[in-house]
C-alpha positions in Angstrom: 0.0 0.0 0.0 2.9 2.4 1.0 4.8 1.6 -2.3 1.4 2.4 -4.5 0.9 6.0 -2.5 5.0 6.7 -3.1 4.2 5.5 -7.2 1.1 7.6 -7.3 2.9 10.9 -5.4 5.6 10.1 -8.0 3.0 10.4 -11.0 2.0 13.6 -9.5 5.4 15.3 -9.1 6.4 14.5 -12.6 2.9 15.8 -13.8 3.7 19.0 -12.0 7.3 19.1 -12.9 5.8 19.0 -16.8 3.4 21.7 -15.8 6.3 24.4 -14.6 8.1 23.4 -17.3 5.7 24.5 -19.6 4.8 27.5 -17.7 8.7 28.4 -17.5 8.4 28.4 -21.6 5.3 30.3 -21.7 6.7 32.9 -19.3 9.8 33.0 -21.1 8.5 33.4 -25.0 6.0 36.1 -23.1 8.6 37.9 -22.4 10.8 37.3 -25.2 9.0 39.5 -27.2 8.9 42.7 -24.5 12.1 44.9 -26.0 13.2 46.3 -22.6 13.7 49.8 -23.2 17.4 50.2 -22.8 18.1 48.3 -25.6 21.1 46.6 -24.5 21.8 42.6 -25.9 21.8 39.9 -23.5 25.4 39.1 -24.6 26.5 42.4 -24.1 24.2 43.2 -20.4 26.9 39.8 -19.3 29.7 40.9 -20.5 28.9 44.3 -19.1 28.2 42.9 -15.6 31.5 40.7 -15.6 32.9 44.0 -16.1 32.0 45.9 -13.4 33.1 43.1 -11.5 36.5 43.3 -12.7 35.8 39.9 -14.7 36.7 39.2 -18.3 35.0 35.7 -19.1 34.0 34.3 -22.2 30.0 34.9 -23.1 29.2 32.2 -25.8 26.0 31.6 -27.5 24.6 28.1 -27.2 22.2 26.2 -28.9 18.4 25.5 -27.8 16.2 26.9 -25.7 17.1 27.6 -22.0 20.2 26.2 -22.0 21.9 28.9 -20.4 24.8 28.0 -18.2 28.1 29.3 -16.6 30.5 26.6 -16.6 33.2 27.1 -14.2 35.4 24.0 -15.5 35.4 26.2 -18.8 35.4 30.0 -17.4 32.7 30.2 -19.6 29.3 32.0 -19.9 26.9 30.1 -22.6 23.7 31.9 -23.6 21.3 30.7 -25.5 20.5 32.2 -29.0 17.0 33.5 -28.0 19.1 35.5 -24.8 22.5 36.0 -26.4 21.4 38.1 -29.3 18.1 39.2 -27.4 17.0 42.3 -25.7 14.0 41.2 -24.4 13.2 41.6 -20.6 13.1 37.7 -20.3 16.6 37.8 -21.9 18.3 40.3 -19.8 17.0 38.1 -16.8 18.7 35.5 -18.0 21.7 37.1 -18.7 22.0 38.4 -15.3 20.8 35.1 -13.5 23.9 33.8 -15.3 26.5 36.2 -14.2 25.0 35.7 -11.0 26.2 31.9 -10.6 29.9 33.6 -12.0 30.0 36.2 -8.9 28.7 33.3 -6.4 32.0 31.2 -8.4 34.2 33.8 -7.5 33.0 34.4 -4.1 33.3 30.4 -3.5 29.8 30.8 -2.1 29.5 27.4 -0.2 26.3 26.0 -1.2 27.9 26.4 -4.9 31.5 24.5 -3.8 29.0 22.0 -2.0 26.9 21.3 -4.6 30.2 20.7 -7.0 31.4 18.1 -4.5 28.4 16.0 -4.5 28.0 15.9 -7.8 29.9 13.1 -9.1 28.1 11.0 -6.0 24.8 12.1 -7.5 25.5 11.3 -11.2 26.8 7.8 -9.7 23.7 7.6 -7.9 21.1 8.6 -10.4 22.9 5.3 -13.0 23.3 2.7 -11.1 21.0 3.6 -7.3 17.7 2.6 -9.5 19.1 -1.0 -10.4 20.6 -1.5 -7.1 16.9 -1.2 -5.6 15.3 -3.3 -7.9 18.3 -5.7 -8.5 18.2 -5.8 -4.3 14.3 -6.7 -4.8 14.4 -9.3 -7.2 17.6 -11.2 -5.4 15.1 -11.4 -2.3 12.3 -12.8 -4.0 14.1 -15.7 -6.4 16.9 -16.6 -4.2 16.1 -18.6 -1.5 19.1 -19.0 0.1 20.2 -14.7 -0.3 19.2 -13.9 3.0 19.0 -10.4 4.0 21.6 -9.7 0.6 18.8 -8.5 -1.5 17.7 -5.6 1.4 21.6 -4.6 1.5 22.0 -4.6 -2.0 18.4 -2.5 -2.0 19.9 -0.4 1.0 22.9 0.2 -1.2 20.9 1.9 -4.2 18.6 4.0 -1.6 22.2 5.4 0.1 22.9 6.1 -3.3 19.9 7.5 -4.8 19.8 10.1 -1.6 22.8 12.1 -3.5 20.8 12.9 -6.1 18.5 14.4 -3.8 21.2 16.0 -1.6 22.1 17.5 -4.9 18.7 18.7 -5.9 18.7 20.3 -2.4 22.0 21.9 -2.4 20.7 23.8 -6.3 18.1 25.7 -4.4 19.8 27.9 -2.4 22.4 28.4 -4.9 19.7 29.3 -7.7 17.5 31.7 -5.7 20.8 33.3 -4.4 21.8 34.1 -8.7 18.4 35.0 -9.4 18.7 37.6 -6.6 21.6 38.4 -7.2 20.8 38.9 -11.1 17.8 41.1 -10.2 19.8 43.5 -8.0 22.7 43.6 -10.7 19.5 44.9 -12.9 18.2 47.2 -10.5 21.3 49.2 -9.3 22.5 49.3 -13.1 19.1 50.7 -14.4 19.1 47.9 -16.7 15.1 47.3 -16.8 12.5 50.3 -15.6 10.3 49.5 -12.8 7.6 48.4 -15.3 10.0 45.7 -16.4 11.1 44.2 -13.4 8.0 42.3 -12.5 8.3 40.8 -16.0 12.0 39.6 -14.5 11.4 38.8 -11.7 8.0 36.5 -12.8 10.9 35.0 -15.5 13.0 34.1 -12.6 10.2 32.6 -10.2 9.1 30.3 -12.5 12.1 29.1 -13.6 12.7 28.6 -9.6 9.6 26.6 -9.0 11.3 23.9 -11.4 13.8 23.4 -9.1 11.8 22.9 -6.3 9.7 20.2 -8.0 13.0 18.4 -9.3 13.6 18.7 -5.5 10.4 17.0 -4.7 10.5 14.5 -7.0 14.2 13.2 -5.8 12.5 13.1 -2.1 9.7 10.8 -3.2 11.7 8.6 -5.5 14.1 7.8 -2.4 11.1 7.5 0.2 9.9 5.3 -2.7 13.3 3.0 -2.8 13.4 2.7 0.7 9.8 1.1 1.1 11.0 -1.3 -1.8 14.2 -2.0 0.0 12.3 -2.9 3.0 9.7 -5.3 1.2 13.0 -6.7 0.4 14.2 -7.8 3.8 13.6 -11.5 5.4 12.1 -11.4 8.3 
């Protein structure tokens, strides 16, 4: 019964993680076509920024639709096309959202340097914690003579798995910090008028509320795993 309430709140998460995503799109190509009135690219608003922060990073334009990123293996600021050559409002939020994960690099804000370190543990985790669980189930229930093998093995995956959401955890602080971080860059830089930062700002939220639902979803899958790992164990 628990497992069946864990699949069904599953079901639901991954409905409503659709649900943002298509709201983040809609919000963005809203936007997209609002020309903010200064006029400035979202290319040249990030390059800009990273130099009044005494910065001088490549700004690159990527392709697809929100795929902006800052890499900090790279140095590298990628925009996508619809932000880089852009001067939308939803593009300048972007932009600045972006430089804001460069200035939390450079600050080595911890929740950033945290969720660096646990990120080979998550990747791990997401490949191989699933068929751990399952592999841990099935050893329990067609080998006889396993014992209590198939619920470690099962235990293994859910230890595992719990990265991931560790990691989806760790992302929220470090995204709401750029977003704000972006909108005050935009504010004490005149970049948008007051009519336009709402538009920004409502850019910014939704794109937030994604990472809460991943967020929720990682928390349910693991609460998930760990019933099956326990309908594993002999008793």
């Amino acid at each position: 019964m628990k497992s069946n309430l864990y699949f069904l709140a599953a079901i639901a998460v991954m409905l409503l993680s659709f649900a943002a995503q298509s709201h983040v799109q809609r919000v963005f190509r809203a936007y997209a076509q609002k020309p903010s009135a200064r006029g400035i690219y979202g290319a040249q608003l990030a390059r800009e920024l990273l130099y009044k922060n005494g910065l001088s990073l490549p700004v690159q334009p990527v392709a697809g639709e929100l795929t902006d990123h800052f890499d900090p293996r790279s140095q590298t600021v990628g925009l996508s096309e619809a932000v880089f050559h852009s001067d939308s409002v939803a593009a300048l939020a972007v932009a600045a959202h972006e430089i804001g994960h460069v200035l939390q690099y450079q600050e080595d804000y911890r929740p950033m340097k945290w969720r660096s370190a646990i990120l080979p543990a998550a990747n791990l985790g997401s490949r191989i914690g699933p068929f751990l669980v399952f592999g841990g189930l099935l050893l329990s229930l067609l080998v006889s003579w396993s014992g209590n093998a198939g619920y470690y093995l099962a235990m293994a995956g859910v230890i595992l798995y719990a990265a991931v959401l560790l990691f989806q955890l760790i992302t929220l602080p470090v995204e709401f910090n750029a977003s704000r971080r972006g909108l005050q860059m935009l504010t004490d830089g005149a970049y948008l008028t007051d009519d336009e930062l709402p538009g920004a700002k409502k850019m910014l939220r939704a794109a937030a509320l994604t990472y809460v639902l991943a967020a929720l979803g990682s928390l349910v899958t693991v609460l998930r795993f760990l019933s099956i790992a326990q309908s594993s164990r002999r008793r």
